[in-house]
N, C-alpha and C positions, 0 to 999 in steps of 0.2 A: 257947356250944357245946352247952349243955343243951337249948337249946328246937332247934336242928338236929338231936339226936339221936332227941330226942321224934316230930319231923316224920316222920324218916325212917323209923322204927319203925311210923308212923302209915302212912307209903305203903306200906310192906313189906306192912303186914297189908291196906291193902285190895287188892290187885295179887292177893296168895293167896288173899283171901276171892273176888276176881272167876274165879280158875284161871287168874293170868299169873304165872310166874315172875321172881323178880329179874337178870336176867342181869346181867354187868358191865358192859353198855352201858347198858342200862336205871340200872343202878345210879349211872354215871356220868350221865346225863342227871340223874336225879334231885335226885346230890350237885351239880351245877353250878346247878340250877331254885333251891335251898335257898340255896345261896351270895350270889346275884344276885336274892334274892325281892323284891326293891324297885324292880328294873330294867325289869319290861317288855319283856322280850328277844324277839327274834326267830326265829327255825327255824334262820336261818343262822347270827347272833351265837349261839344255843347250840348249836351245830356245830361253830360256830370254839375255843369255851370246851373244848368235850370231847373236841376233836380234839386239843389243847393237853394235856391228859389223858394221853391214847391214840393215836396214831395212825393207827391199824388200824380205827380207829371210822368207817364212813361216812356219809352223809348221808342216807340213805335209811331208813338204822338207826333215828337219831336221831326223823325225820319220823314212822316207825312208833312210835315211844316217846312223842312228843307226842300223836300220835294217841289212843292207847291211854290213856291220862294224861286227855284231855278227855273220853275217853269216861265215863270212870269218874271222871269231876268231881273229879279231885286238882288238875285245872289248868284253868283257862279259857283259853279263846281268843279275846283281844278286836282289832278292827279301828278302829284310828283312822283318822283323814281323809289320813292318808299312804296309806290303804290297804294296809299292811305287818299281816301277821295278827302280834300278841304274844301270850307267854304270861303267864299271871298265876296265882300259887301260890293252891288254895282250902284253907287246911288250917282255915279257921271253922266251926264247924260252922252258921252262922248261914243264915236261910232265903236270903235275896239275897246278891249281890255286894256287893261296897264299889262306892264310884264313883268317877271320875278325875276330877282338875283336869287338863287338857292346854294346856301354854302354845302358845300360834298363833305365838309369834318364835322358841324356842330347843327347842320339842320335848319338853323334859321334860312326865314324868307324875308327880302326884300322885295319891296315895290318900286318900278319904276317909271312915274308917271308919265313921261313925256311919250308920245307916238313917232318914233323913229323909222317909220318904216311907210310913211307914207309914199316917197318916190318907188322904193320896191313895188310898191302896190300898183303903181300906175305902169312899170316898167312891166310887171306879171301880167297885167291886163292888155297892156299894147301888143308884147310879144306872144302870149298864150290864146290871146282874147278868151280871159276865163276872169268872170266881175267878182274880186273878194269882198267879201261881206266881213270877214271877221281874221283877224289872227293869233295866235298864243305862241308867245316867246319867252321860255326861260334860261338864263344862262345860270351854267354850272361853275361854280370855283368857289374860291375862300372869301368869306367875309372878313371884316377889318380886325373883328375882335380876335378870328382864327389866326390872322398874319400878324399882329400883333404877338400872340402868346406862341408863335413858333419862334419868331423872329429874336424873343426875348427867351426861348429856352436853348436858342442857340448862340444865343451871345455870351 
């Protein structure tokens, strides 16, 4: 509960340091993105969460809170091969993103914190001379639970 309180205090202050207010919808968007930070959710799956919430809260509301949110890089907005935009909580203060394991059978995403690509980065910039600022990596294949239930419907 500690480190969601931390977060939240963290988004509070940059939303006022950008000149946006925490409204209760903002606020709810927030507390649901915190809840669910491992999920990769969607615009609508956290619609359906905050509407669960509140009621009163619309969709439109919401889409302007994510907006507002990626703008001000508290949240990424990454697009897998579903083509479905998710959001992804950034509260690291690290230069890159993390990167995703995405499994191709069951959908799940994986996080993988570590920045492995830092020599690529230098090696791009020495040879290209082009300075990266950011990169997005996800790899495709089976998760453990997919290899798992294959491995054992072929046994």
């Amino acid at each position: 509960m500690k480190k969601l309180d931390s977060s939240f205090k963290t988004i509070k202050q940059k939303l006022h340091e950008a000149g946006f207010k925490l409204t209760p919808q903002r606020e709810l968007t927030v507390e649901v993105l915190l809840e669910k930070e491992k999920d990769h959710l969607s615009a609508e799956e956290i619609y359906l969460l905050v509407k669960a919430k509140n009621a009163g809260i619309g969709l439109a509301t919401v889409y302007r809170t994510l907006e507002i949110l990626t703008e001000l890089q508290i949240i990424n907005k990454l697009t897998f091969q579903d083509g479905i935009a998710r959001y992804d909580l950034n509260m690291s203060n690290q230069k890159h993103q993390h990167h995703h394991l995405l499994c191709l059978k069951c959908g799940s995403i994986e996080e993988v914190k570590q920045d492995m690509l830092f020599e690529i980065e230098l090696e791009i910039e020495r040879e290209y001379k082009f300075k990266v600022k950011d990169h997005r990596l996800t790899f495709h294949g089976l998760c453990k639970n997919c290899i798992a239930k294959q491995e054992g419907s072929e046994g």
